[in-house]
C-alpha positions in Angstrom: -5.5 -12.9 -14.8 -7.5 -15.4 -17.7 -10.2 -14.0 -19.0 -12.9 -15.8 -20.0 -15.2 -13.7 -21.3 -15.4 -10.0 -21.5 -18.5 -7.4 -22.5 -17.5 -3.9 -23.5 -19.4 -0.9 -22.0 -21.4 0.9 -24.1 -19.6 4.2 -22.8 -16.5 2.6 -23.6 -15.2 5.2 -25.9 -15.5 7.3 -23.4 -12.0 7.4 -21.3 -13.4 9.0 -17.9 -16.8 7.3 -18.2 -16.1 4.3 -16.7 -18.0 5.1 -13.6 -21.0 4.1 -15.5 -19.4 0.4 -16.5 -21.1 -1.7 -14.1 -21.3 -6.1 -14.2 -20.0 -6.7 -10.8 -19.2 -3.5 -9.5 -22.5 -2.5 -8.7 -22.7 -2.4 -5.3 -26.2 -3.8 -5.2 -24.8 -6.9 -6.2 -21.6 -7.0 -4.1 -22.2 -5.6 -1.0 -23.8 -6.6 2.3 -26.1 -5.1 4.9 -25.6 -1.6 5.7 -22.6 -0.9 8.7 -23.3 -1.2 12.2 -23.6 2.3 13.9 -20.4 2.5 15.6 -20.3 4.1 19.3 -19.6 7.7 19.6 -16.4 8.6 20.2 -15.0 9.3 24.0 -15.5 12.9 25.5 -12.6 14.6 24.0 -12.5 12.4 21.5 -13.2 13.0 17.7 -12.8 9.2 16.3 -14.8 6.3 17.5 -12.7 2.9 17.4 -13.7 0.0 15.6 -15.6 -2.6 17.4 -13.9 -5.7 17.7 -15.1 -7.7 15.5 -12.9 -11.1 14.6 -13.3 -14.4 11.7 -14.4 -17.6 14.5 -13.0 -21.0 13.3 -16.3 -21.3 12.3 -16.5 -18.3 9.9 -12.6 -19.3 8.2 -15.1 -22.5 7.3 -17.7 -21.0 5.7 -15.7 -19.0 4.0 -12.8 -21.9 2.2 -16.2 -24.2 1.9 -17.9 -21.5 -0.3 -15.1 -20.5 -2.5 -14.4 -24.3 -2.9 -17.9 -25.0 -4.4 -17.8 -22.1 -6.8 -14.0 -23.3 -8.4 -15.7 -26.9 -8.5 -18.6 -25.3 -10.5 -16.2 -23.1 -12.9 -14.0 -25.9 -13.0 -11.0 -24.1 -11.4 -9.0 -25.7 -9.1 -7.5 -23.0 -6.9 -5.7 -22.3 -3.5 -7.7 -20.4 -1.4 -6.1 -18.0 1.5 -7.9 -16.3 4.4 -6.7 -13.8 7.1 -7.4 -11.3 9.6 -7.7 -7.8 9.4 -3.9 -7.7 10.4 -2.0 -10.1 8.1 -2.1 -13.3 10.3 -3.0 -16.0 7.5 -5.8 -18.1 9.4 -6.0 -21.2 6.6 -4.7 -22.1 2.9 -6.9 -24.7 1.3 -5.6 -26.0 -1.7 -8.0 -27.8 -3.7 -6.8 -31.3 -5.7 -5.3 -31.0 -9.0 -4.9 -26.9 -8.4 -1.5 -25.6 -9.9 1.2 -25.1 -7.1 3.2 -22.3 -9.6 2.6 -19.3 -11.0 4.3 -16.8 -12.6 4.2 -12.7 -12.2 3.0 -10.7 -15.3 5.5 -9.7 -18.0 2.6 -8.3 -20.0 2.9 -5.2 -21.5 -0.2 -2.9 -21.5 1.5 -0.6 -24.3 2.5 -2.9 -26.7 -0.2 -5.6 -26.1 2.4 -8.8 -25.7 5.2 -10.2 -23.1 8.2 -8.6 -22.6 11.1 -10.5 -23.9 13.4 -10.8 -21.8 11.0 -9.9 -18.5 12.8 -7.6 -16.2 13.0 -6.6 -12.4 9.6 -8.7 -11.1 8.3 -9.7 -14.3 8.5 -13.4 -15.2 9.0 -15.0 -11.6 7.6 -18.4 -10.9 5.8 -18.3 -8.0 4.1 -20.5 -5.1 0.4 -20.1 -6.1 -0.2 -20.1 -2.2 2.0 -16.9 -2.0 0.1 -15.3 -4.5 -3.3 -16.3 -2.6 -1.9 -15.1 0.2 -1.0 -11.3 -1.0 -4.4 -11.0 -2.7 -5.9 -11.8 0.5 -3.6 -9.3 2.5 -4.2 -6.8 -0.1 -8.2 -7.1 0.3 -7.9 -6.4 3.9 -5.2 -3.8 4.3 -6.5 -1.5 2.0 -9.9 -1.9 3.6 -11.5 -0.3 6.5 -14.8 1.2 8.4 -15.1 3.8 5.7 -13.9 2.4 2.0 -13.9 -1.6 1.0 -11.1 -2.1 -1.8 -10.4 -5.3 -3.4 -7.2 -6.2 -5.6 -9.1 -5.2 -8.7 -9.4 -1.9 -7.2 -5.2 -2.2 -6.3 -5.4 -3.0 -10.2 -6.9 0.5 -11.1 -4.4 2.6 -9.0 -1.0 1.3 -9.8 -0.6 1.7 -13.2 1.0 3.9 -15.5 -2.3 6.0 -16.8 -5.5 6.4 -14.4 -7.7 5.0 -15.1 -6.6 1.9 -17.4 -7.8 1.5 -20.4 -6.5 1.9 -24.0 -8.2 5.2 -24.5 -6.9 6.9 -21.3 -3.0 7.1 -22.8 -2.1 10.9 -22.1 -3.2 10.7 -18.4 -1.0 10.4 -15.1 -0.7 7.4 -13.5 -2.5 5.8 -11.0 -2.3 7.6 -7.4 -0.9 4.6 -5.6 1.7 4.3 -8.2 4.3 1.7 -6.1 2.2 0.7 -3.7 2.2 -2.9 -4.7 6.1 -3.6 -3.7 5.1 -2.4 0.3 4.5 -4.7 3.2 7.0 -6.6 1.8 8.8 -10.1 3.0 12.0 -7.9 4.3 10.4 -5.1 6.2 11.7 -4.2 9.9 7.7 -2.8 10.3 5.9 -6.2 9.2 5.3 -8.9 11.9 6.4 -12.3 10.7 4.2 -15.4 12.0 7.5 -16.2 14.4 6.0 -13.2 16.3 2.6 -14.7 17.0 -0.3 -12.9 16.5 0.6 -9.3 16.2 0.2 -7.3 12.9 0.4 -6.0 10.6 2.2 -9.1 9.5 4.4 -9.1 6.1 3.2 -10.3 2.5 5.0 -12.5 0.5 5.0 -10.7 -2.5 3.3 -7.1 -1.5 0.3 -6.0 -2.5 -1.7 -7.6 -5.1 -3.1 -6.1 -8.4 -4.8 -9.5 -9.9 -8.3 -9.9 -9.6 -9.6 -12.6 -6.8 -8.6 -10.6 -3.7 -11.6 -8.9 -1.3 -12.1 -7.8 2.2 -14.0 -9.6 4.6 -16.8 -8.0 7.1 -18.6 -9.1 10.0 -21.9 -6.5 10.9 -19.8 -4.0 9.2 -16.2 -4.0 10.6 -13.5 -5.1 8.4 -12.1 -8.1 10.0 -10.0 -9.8 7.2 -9.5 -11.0 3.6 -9.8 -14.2 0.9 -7.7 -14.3 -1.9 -7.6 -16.9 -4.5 -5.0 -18.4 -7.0 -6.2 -21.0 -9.6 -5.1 -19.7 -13.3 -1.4 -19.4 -12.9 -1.1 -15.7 -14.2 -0.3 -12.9 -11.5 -0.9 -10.2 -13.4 -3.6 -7.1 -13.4 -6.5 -5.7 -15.2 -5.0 -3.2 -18.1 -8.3 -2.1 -19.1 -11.1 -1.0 -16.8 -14.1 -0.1 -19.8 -15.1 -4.2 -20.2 -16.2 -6.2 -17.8 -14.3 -9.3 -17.2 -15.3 -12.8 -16.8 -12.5 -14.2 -14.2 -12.9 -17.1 -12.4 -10.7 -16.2 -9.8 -12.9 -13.1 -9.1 -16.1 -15.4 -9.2 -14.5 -18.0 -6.6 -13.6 -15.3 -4.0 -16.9 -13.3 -4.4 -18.6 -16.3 -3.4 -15.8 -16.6 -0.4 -17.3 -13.3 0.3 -20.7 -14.2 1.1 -22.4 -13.6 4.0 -19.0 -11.4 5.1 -19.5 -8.5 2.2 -18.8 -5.2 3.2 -21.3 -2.8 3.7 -22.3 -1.6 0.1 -21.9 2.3 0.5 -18.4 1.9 1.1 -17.2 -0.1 -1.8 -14.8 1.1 -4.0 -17.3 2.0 -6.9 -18.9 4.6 -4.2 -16.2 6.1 -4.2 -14.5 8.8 -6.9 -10.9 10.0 -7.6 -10.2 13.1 -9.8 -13.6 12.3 -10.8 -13.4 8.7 -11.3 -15.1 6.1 -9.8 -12.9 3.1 -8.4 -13.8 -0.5 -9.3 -14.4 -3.2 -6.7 -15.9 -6.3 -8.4 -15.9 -7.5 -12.1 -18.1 -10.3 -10.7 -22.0 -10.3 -9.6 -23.7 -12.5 -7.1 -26.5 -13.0 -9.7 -24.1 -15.3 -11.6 -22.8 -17.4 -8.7 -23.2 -21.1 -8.6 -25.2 -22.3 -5.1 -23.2 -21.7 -2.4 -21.5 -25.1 -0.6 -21.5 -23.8 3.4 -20.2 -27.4 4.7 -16.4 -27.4 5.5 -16.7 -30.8 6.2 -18.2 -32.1 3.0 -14.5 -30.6 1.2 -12.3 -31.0 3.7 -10.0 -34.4 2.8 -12.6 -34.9 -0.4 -12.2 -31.7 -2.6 -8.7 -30.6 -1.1 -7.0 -29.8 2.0 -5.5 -27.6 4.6 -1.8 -27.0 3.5 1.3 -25.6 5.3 3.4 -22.7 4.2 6.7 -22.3 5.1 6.3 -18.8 7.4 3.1 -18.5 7.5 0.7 -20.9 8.5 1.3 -24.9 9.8 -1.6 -25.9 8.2 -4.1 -25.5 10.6 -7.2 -23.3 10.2 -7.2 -20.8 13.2 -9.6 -17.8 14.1 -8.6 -14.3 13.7 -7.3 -11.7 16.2 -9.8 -8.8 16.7 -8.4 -5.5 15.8 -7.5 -3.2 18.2 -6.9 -5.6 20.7 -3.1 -6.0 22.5 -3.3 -8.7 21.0 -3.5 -8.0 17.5 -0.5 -5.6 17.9 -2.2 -2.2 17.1 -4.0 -0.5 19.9 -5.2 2.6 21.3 -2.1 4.3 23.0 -2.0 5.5 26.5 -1.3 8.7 27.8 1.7 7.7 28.2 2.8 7.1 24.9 1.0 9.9 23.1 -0.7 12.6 23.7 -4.1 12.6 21.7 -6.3 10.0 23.2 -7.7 9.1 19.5 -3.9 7.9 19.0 -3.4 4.2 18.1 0.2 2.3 18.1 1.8 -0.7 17.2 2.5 -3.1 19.9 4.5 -6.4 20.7 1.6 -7.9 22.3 2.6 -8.0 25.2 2.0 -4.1 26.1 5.1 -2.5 25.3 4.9 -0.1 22.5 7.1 -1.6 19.2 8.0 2.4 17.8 7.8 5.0 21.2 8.6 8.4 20.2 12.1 9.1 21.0 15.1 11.0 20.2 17.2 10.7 16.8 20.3 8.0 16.8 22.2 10.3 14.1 24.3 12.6 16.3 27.0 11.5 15.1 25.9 12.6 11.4 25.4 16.3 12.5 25.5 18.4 15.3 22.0 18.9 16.6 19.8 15.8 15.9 15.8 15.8 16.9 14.9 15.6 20.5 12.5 13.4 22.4 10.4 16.7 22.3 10.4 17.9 18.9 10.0 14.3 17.7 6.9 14.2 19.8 5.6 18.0 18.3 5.9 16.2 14.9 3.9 13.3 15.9 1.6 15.1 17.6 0.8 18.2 15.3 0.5 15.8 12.0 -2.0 14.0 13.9 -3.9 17.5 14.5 -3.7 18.0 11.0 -5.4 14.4 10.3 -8.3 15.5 12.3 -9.3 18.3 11.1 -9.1 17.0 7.4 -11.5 16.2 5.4 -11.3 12.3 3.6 -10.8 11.8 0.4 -11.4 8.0 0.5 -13.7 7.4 2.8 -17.3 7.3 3.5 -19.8 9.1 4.0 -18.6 12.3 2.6 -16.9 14.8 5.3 -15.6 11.8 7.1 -12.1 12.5 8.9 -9.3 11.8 7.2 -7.9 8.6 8.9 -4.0 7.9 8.5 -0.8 6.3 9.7 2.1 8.7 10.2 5.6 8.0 10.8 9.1 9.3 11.6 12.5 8.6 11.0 15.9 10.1 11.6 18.7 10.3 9.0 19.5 6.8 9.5 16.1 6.0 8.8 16.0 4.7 12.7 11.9 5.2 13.3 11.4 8.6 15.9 7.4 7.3 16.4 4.6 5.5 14.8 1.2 6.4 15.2 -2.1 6.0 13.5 -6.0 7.3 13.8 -7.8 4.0 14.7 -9.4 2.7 11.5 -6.9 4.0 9.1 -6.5 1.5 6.5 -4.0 -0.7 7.5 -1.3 -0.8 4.3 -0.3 2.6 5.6 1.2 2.2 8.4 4.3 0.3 6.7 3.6 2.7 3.7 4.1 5.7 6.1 7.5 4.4 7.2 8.7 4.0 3.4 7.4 7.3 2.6 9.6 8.3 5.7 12.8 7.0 5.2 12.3 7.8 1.2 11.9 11.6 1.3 15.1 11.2 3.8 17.3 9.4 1.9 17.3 11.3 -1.2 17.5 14.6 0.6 20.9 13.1 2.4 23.8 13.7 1.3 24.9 10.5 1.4 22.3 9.1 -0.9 24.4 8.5 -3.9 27.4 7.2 -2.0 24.8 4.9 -0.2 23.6 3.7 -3.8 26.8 3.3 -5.0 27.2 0.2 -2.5 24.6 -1.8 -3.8 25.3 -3.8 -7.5 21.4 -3.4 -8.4 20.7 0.6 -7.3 24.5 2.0 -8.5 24.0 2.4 -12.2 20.7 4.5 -11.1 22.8 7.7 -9.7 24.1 8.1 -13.1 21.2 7.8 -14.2 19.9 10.8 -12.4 22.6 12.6 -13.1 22.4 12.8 -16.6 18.6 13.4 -17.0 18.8 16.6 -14.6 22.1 17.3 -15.8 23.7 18.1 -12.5 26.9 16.3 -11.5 26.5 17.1 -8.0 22.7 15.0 -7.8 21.6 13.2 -4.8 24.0 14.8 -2.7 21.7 16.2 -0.1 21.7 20.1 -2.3 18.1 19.2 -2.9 15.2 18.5 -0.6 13.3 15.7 -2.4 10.0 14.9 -1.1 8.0 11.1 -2.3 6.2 13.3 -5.0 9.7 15.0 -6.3 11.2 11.2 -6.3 8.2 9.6 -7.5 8.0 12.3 -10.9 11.6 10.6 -11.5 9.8 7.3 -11.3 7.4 7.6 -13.9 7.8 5.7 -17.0 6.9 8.8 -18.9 8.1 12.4 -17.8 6.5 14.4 -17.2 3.9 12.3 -15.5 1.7 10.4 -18.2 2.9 12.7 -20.9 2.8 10.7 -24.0 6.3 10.5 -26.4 8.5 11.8 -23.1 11.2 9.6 -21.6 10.8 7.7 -18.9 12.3 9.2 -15.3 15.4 7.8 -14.9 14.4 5.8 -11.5 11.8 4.2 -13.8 11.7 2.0 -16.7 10.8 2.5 -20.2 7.3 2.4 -20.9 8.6 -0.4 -23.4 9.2 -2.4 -20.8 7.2 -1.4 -17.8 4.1 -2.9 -15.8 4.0 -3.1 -12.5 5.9 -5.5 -11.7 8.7 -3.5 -13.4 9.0 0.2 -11.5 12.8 0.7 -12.1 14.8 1.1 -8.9 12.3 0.4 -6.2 11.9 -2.8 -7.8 16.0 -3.3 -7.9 16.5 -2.4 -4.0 14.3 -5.0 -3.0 14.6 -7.7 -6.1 17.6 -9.8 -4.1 15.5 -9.8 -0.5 11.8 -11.2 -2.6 14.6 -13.8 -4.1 15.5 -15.3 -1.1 12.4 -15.1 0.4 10.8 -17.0 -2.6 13.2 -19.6 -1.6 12.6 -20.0 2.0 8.7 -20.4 1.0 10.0 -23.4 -1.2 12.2 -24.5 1.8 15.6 -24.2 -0.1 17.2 -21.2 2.4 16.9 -19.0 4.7 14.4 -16.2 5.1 15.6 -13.1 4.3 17.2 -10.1 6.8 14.7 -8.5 8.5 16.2 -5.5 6.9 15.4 -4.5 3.1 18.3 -3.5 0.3 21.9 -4.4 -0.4 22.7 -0.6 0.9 25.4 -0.5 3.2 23.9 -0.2 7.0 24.6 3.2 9.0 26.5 3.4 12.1 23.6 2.3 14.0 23.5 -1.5 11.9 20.4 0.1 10.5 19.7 0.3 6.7 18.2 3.7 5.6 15.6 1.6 3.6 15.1 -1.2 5.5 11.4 -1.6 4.3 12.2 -0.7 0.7 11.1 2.7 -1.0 7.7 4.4 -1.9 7.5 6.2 -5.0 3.8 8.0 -4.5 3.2 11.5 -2.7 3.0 12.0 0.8 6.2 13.1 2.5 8.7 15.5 3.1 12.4 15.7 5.0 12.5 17.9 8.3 15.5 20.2 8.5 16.9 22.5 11.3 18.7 25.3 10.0 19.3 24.0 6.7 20.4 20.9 7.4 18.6 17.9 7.1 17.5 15.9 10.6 14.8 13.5 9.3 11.8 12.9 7.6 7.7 12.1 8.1 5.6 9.8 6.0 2.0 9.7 6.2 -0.8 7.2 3.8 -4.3 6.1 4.2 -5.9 8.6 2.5 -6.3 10.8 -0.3 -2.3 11.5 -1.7 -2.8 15.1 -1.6 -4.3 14.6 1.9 -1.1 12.3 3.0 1.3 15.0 1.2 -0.6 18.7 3.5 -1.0 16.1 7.0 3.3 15.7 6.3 3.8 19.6 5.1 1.9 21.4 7.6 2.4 18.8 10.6 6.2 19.8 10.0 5.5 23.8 9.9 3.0 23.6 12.6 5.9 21.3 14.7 8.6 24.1 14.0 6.2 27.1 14.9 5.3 25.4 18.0 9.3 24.8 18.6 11.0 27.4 17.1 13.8 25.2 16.3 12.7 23.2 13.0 10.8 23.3 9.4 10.1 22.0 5.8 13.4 22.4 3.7 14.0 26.1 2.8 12.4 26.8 0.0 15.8 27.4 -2.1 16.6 23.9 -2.1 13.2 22.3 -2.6 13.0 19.4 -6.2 10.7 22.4 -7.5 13.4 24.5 -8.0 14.7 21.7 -10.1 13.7 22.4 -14.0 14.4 19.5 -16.2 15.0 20.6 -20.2 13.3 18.1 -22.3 14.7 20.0 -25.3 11.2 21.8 -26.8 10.8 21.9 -23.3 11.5 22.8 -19.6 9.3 20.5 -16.7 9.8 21.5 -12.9 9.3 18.5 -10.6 7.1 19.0 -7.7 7.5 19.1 -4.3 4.0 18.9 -2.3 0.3 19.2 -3.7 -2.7 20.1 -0.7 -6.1 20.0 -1.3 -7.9 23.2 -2.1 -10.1 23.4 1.0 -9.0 20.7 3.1 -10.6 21.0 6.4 -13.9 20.2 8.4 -13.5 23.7 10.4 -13.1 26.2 7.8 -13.5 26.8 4.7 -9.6 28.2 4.4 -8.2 27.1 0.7 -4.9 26.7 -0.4 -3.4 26.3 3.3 -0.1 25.4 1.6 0.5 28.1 0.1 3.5 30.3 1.0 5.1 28.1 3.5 
């Protein structure tokens, strides 16, 4: 991210003040018309689904032709990438003279300079059309009916202190800590454009934090994204209390135009741990007069290109959400109980992840049935719909979420999702899934130990919670548990502590630099790179280096998650599996997980949580002047719509 220009808030002394900053983020300036009522929901039902809403041919147009004119104004040459609501990239322009490379931040927020040498992600030279392409992906996954999020807003969440600035050292780190390396290139979940249309479709890098990504909205719905790569720096926004000048911003703000979102649901309407997010450094005000006519560019200022797995080079219109089609639907009765239920599809009708039994029988004696796979599903979901939204709006909105379920193979038990539940999630969900699993199994360590990149990490662990016996399955660790022993300071923002020994120093660290969950994957975004270029093949279908289980199926085949929002299931002591859930609030994601699996085993009889003797908060780690207990699960105080019960974690 350049910047060209920057003008400090007058608050900026102020850490948690940054609510006030305004230049672009005011939503006046931003947003568009107010959303389309949607339709009440079904008898019975307690959601209403999206209308189905899609980009025309047209509309991909309007949009290239505008951000073109703005990077001709600023004097940018950029490649500009547009897609659908579920991943499918609909066009790349690249404009003449723009620069084909780019390279991933090795900047270092702490010590103001490059790392030298750049480690894990840091440093990579790039396609810029890969990096236009996951700003774009990023705008639109992390979007929906009730919250509009742009990659500055990815910026804000992922880094080490929330929110970033240089006087907010001391604070925890952002709460989607990690999300950035998800929806990645390798994932079994992700759709790849061999598939056709379906979604959510992979991104070849993850999730953006750079500046110049947004959503895209037709009368209200979320139907896509734009993302824009001109400068050659992938990087992020280390400091929230000045308002940058970034023509990347600038170029897809205009892109924007005439498909805003709505402008109560942008990210700076919205507050976490009393902090409002950031959408847009940039203002309409300042735009250059918008150029509409795709034929006036097209061949003169730049042209459609190809990307290797991704698009041919033609422009195409989006799929409407919620459509067969567009591979997430609402589910049958059939396939799930609840009739708000949506699922992912292959397009041709047949559900991609039906709830079904465990594959791991012959890892233990009594492995999930059909049926209590189904009560897990099912009673997470009823959890979902009761709560109260932490990202959303208006306030008192219903939590909307994707929730997952995987064995101890990490084979996936069921995938469903509310049906506008932001749609990074659902391949979130799975992470957070197979994550919680795998380092409650006791096979974790040996399954680390086969892969060159994760092995010197069980030490590692070892050492800092001075047990020999460590990731072994004596512990239950949820994502919050693993994700405190991801944090480049522990405990959790805590300044002149050492970093968690899955992390990396704060030295060192940004977020292109998270420690292991950057190692798993670092070989599989590689190869990938190269198949963009056209030098090899794509890679596996299957994330890590980890040897597979009996089944052929790797336990993290879509890479780790390292923020709350999950928790193992056991029967008797003994582990069976695990549920993810994301979309919302992380304290939201972690009670929908917790009490989804309680309610599951008192509707059953026959499964729980972990016991709470092996729980990671029975884990104290001595510091020296000082003992830290990791955490296991964190629920709101008063969670739900029907009562005003608090603390409904407590005691279980």
């Amino acid at each position: 991210m350049t910047r060209i220009g920057s003008t400090f808030c007058a608050v900026a002394a102020a850490a948690l003040a940054v609510s006030g900053c305004g230049g672009g983020g005011d939503g006046n300036s931003v947003g568009g018309v107010a959303p389309t009522p949607t339709p009440s929901p079904t008898t019975g039902r307690l959601y209403s689904d999206p209308v189905q809403e899609s980009l025309s041919v047209a509309d991909v147009q309007q949009v290239i032709a505008q951000a073109v004119g703005e990077a001709q104004a600023r004097g940018l040459p950029s490649t500009i990438a547009v897609v659908d609501r579920v991943g499918n990239v609909l066009a790349v322009f690249r404009m003449n003279g723009a620069d084909d490379e780019m390279l991933t931040s090795a900047f270092i927020p702490l010590l103001g300079t490059d790392n030298v040498p750049p480690i894990d992600a840091q440093g990579l030279p790039i396609p810029a059309a890969a990096g236009a392409i996951a700003k774009a992906i990023t705008g639109a996954y992390l979007s929906s009916g009730g919250n509009a999020f742009s990659s500055r807003t990815a910026s804000m969440i992922v880094q080490e202190h929330f929110p970033p600035a240089p006087t907010t050292p001391g604070l925890e780190s952002g709460p989607l800590f990690g999300v950035q390396f998800s929806q990645l290139p390798c994932s079994d979940l992700a759709a790849r454009a061999s598939d056709g249309l379906i979604g959510p479709k992979r991104s070849p890098l993850g999730l953006a934090a750079d500046p110049g990504g947004f959503p895209l909205y037709k009368n209200g719905v979320v139907v896509g994204g734009v993302g824009v790569m001109g400068d050659g720096d992938y990087g992020l926004d280390p400091n929230v209390l000045d308002v940058d000048t970034d023509a990347e911003e600038y170029i897809a703000l205009a892109a924007m135009q005439s498909f805003a979102p709505p402008s109560n649901i942008l990210a700076n309407r919205i507050t976490v741990d009393g902090t409002t997010l950031r959408f847009s450094d940039a203002s309409v005000g300042k735009l250059s007069p918008l150029q509409t006519n795709f034929a006036a560019i097209d061949g003169v200022a730049g042209a459609l290109i190809p990307i290797t797995g991704y698009t041919d080079g033609t422009l195409i219109a989006g799929t409407a959400y919620g459509t067969e089609a567009s591979g997430i639907r609402q589910a049958t009765a059939g396939e799930f109980t609840n009739d708000d239920a949506f699922i992912l599809t292959d397009g041709a009708g047949t559900n991609r992840f039906p709830v079904r039994a465990a594959t791991d029988g012959a890892a233990h004696a009594q492995p999930l049935t059909q049926a209590e796979a189904r009560a897990i599903l099912e009673e997470a979901f009823t959890v979902m719909s009761r709560a109260r939204a932490q990202i959303r709006r208006p306030l008192d909105s219903r939590a909307q979420v994707s929730i997952s379920l995987v064995d101890t193979y990490g084979e996936v038990l069921g995938v469903v999702r509310s049906p506008d539940a932001p749609i990074f999630g659902t391949d979130v969900s799975l992470q957070k899934a197979r994550t919680a699993t795998f380092f409650s199994n006791p096979v974790a360590a040996d399954q680390m130990m086969t892969d060159a990149a994760a092995a010197p990490f069980v030490q590692l662990v070892r050492d800092f919670l001075n047990d020999a016996t460590a990731l072994t399955g004596t512990f239950a660790f949820a994502d919050r548990s693993g994700g405190n022993l991801s944090r480049p300071y522990f405990p959790d923002g805590e300044l002149g502590r050492p970093h968690g020994p899955l992390s990396r120093p704060i030295e060192d660290f940004n977020p292109f630099a998270t420690g292991l969950q950057v190692q798993l994957i670092a070989g599989n975004l590689l190869q990938h790179v190269g198949f963009v270029r056209g030098l090899n093949a794509d890679t596996p279908r299957q994330c890590t280096g980890i040897t597979p289980a009996p089944t052929g199926q790797r336990r993290l085949a879509n890479g780790i998650q390292i923020f709350p929002g999950s928790v193992p299931v056991y029967r008797d002591g003994v582990l069976v599996g695990g549920i993810g859930v994301s979309g919302d609030g992380i304290d939201q994601d972690d009670m929908i997980s917790f009490l989804g699996t309680h309610n599951a085993g008192e509707r059953t009889g026959t499964l729980n949580n972990a016991p709470k003797a092996i729980r990671a908060d029975r884990i104290v780690v001595d510091l020296g002047d000082a003992e830290v207990r990791l955490r296991y699960v964190s629920c709101p105080f008063a969670p739900f719509l029907d009562t005003d019960a608090q603390n409904v974690c407590d005691g279980l």
